[in-house]
C-alpha distance (Angstrom), angle and dihedral (degrees) to the residues before:
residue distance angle dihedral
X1 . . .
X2 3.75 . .
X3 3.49 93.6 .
X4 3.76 92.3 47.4
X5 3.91 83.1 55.8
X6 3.68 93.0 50.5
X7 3.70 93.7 55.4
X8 3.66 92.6 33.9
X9 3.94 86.7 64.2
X10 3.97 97.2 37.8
X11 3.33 87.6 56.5
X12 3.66 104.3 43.7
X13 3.50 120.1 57.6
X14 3.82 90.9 176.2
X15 4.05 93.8 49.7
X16 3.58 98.8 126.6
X17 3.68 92.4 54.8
X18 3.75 106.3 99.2
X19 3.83 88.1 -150.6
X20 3.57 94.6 72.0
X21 3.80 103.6 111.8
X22 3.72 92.4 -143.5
X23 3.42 104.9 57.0
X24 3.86 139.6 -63.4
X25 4.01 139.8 -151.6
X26 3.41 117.9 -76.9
X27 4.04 128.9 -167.6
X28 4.27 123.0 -150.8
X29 3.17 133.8 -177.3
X30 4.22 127.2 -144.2
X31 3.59 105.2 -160.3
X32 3.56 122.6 -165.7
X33 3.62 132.9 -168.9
X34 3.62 112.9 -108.7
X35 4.19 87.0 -102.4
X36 3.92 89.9 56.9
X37 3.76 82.4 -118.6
X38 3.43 107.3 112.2
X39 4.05 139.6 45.3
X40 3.71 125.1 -143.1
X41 3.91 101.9 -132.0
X42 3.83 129.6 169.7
X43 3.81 121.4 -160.3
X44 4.06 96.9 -122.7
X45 3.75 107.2 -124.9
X46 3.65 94.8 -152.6
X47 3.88 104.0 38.3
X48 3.92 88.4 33.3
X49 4.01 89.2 -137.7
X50 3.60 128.6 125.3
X51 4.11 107.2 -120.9
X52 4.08 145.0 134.8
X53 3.43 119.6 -69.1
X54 3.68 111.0 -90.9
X55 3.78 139.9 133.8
X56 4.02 146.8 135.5
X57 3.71 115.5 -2.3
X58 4.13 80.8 -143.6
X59 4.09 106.6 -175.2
X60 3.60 99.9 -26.9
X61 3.92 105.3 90.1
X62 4.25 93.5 -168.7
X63 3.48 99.2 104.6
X64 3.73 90.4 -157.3
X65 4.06 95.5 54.7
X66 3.97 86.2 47.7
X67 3.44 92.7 53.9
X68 4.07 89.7 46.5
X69 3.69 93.4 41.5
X70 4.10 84.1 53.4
X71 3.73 97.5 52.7
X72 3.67 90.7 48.1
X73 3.57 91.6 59.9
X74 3.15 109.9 40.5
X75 3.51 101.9 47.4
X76 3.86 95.6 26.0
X77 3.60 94.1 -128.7
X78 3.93 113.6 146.8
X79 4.01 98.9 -170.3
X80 3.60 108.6 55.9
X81 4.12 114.0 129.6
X82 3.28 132.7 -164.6
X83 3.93 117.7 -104.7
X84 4.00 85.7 -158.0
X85 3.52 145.1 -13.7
X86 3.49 89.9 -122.0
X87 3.69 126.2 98.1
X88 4.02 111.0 -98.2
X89 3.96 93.0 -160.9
X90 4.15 144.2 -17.7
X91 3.63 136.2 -136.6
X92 3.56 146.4 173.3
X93 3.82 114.2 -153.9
X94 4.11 129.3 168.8
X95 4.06 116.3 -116.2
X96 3.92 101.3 -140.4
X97 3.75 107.2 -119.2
X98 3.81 117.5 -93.3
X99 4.03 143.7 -160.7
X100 4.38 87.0 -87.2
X101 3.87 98.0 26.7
X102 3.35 142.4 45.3
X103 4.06 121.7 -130.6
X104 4.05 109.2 -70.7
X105 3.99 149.1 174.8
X106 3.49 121.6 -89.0
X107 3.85 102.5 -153.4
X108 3.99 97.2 -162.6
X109 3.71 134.0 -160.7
X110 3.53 117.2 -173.1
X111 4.00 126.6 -164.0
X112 3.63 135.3 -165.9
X113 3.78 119.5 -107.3
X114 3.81 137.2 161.6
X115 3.95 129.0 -165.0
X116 3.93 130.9 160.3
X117 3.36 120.6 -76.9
X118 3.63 90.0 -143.0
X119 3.68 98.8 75.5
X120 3.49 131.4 105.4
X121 3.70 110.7 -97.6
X122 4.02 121.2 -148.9
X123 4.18 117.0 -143.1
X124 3.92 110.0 -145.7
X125 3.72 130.7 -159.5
X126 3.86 84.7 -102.5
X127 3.97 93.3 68.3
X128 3.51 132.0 49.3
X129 3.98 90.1 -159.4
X130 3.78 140.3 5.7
X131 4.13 129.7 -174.2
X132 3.13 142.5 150.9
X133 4.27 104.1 -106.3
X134 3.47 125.5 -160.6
X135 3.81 114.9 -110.2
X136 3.76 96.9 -117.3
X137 3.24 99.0 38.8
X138 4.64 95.9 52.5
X139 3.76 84.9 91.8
X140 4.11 93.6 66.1
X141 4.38 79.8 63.8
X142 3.24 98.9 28.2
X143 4.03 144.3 61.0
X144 3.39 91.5 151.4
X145 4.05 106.6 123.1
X146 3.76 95.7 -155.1
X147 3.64 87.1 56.1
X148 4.14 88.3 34.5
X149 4.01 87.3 50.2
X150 3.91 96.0 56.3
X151 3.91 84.7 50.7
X152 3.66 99.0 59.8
X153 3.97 89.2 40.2
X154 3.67 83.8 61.2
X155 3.66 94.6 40.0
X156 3.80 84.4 57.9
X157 3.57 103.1 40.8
């Protein structure tokens, strides 16, 4: 998948722009609760999966800040930091086609974050559900292996 990102990029000057009709970046977030216990996940209301919080990097080009600015608002969560600046995990999913736009690449870098658990969390039209699920228990929601992946990273960490 990285190398499919690499070329993805070299090849696309325009790949941030979300109107490319192959595919564009995209910028998640995999928030932990301070504990490393816990994932952040919001049940998409468009894809109708369970997964990170994520989306278009929009006009900020810092991968890491889109993938912050994302988590904030989706979840509504104002303290979430960074663990690092560097990316935690990539992946390259297909968007299934839909009334304005055909089926496309998601190009996806994900970063690290943490943020307490404790907080009050804010559902947005964009998400039929979001909680806070226990590590071992994301599988009973979840088959997805990008999602799957970032578990076992965490597991290992």
């Amino acid at each position: 998948m990285l190398r499919r990102i690499e070329n993805f990029v070299c090849n696309n000057p325009r790949c941030f722009d979300r109107n490319l009709s192959t595919g564009h970046l995209t910028a998640s977030a995999w928030v932990l609760d301070e504990n490393r216990a816990h994932a952040l996940l919001l049940h998409h209301g468009k894809l109708n999966i369970w997964v990170q919080p994520g989306g278009h990097v929009e006009n900020d080009t810092d991968m890491l800040s889109a993938a912050w600015r994302e988590a904030r608002e989706e979840s509504g969560l104002h303290e979430i930091r960074p663990v690092s600046n560097c990316i935690f995990d990539v992946d390259v999913h297909e968007i299934p086609a839909r009334r304005k736009e055909p089926a496309h690449f998601h190009y996806d870098l994900r970063f690290l974050f943490t943020a307490d658990r404790n907080a009050k969390l804010i559902l947005t039209a964009e998400s039929k559900s979001l909680a806070w699920i226990p590590i071992e228990r994301i599988s009973e929601i979840t088959q997805h292996e990008s999602v799957l992946r970032m578990v076992r990273k965490t597991v290992r960490s």
